[in-house]
N, C-alpha and C positions, 0 to 999 in steps of 0.2 A: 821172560825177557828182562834182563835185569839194567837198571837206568844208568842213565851217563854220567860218568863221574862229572862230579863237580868242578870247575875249572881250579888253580893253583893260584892259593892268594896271594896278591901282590907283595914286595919282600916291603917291610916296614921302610919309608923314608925317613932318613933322621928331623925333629923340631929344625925348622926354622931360625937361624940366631938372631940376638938383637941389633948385631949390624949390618947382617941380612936383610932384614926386616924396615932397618933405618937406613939404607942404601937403598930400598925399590923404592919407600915415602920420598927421599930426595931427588929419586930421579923421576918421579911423578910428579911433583910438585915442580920441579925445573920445568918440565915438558909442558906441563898445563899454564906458566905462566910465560913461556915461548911463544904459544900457540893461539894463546886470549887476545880477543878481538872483541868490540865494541857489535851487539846485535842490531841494536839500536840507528849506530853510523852507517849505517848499509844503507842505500838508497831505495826508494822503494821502486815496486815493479822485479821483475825479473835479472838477478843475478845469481851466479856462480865462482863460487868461492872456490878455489882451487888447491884440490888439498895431492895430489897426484897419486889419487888411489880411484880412479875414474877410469870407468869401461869406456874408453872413445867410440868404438862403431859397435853400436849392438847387433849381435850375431841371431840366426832365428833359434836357437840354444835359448838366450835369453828372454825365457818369456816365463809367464804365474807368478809363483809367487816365492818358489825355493829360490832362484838366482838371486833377485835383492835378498834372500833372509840371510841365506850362505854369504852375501857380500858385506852387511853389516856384521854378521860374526864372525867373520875373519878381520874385521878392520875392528873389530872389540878387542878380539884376543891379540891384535898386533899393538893397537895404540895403548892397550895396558899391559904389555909385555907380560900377557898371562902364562904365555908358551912357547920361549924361545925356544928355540934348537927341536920344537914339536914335545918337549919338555916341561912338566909344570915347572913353574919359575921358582928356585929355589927359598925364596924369601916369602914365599905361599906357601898356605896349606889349600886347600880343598877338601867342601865334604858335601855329597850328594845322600839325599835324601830321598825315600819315595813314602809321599803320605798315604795313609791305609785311609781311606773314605773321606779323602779331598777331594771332589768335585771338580774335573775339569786340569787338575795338576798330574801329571805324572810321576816327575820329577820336578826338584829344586836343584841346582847344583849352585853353591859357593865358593867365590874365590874370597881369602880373605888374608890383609898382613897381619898376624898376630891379630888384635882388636880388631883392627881396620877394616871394614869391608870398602872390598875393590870391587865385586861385579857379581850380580846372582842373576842366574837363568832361571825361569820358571818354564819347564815345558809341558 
């Protein structure tokens, strides 16, 4: 029985440019200085900060533990526009990793601007 080809490697994406790169920095740094809020000034006791990425009426679907995990990594890869259009974001690179005799890691995956890191998943 002879094994399954190998899949067809992905076609090379070109580097990242430096304006690329300093276009996503700007519009990060705009968005995170939009969005900043005092943690502090929040009164105590129970509130909700309303960011409009909020399940209103939880469905029976919604229960464990995949629905919040899938809900926080989607609202990562949105609020750092790591994947627009379902796209790595051109001004990224990405590299995943699988360590040989890490304990508990599967995978690493990296998003990064050039230097910058923007977001690592350890799964």
């Amino acid at each position: 029985e002879t094994p399954p080809a190998a899949p067809a490697a992905a076609a090379a994406r070109p580097a990242p440019s430096a304006s690329q790169r300093a276009s996503y920095l700007q519009a990060r740094e705009a968005k995170l200085k939009a969005c900043r809020f005092n943690l502090s000034a929040l009164p105590a006791g129970k509130r909700v900060h309303d960011t409009s990425r909020t399940i209103k009426k939880p469905t029976p679907a919604w229960a464990g533990f995949w629905p919040p995990l899938r809900e926080l990594m989607q609202n990562t890869i949105d609020h750092l526009d790591l994947a627009p259009r379902g796209r790595l974001n051109p001004a990224l690179s990405l590299r995943v990793e699988r360590p040989a005799g890490q304990r508990g890691t599967l995978a690493s995956i990296a998003f990064r601007c050039g230097d910058e890191p923007v977001c690592a998943i350890e799964v």
